[in-house]
N, C-alpha and C positions, 0 to 999 in steps of 0.2 A: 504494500500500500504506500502509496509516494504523501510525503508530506508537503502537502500543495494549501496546507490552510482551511483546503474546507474540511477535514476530514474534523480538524482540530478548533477551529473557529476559535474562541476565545483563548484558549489554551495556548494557542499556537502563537497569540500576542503578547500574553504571557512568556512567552520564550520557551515553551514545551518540543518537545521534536518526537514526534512517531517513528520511534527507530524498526516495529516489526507488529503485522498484524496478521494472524492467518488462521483459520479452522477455529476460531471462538478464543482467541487470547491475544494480548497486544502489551506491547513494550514500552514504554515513554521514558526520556531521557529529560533531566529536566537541571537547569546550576541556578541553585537559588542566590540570590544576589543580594544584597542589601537593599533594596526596592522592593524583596518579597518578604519583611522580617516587620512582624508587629512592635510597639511601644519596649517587650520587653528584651526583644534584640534575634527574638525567635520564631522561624518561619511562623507566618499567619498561617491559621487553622482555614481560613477560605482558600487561601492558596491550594493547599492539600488539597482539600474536598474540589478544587476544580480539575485537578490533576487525577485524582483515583476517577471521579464522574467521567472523565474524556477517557481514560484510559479502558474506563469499564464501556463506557457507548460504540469506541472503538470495536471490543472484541468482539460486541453485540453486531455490529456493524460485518465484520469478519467472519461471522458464523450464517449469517443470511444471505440467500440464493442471489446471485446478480442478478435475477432474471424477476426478481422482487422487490417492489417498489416500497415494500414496510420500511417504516424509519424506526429505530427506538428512540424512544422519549423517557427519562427518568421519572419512575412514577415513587420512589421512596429510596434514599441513601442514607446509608449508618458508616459514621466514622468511628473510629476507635485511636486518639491519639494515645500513643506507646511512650515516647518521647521528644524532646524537642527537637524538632530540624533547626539546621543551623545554616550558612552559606556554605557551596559549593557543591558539588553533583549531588543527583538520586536518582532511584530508578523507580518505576511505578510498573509493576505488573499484573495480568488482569488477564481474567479468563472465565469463562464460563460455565456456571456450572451446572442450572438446570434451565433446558429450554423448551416451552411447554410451547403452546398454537398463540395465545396473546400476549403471555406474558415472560420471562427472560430474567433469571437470579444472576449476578455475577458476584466476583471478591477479586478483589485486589489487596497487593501486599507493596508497602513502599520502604523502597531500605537507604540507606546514606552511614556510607563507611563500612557495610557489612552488620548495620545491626538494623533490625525491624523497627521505624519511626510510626508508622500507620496502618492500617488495618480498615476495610471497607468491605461492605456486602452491598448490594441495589436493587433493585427489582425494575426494569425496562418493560413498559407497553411498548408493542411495537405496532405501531398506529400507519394505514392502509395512505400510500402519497399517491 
């Protein structure tokens, strides 16, 4: 899946990069910068949550027919911050795990430096374009 922006839209403004999406699971590469670090010096909790949602829509995205016009839409996201991000890379992975006729569970895990900072589950409608 090439990262051309739409796939990532806001994400991708953000400075997100879709490094791999394929068969219900997708990669995001992401360097948090000082621009993404709330009051107390520590990535913003929105930040996250935009990065695990893109990364989970993505693999939702990845698991549906090309030949299918369904989009997924976030219909419920649970974050679980672990610890604090800080600047410099992370990875966001995402995959899917149960995919019903309307509706699409995924999780994602996001790491920086090799230790688990977040944790997400979602539930995707995939609404008829």
């Amino acid at each position: 899946m090439a990262d051309d922006g739409a796939s990532g839209g806001f994400a991708v403004r953000l400075g997100a990069h879709v490094e791999a999406a394929d068969d219900g699971s997708a990669r995001i590469a992401f360097e948090v910068t000082d621009e993404h670090l709330n009051p107390a010096g520590t990535l913003h909790g929105g930040v996250l949550a935009t990065l695990v949602d893109t990364a989970m829509g993505t693999a939702v995205r990845s698991a549906i027919d090309d030949d299918d016009d369904d989009v997924p839409a976030t219909s419920q996201l649970t974050v679980t911050y672990l610890r604090p991000g800080k600047p410099g890379p992370l990875t966001v992975t995402a995959r899917v795990r149960t995919k019903g006729e309307h509706l699409t569970v995924c999780e994602a895990e996001v790491e920086q430096d090799g230790k688990a900072i977040g944790h997400a589950v979602a539930t995707f409608a995939l609404l008829h374009g």
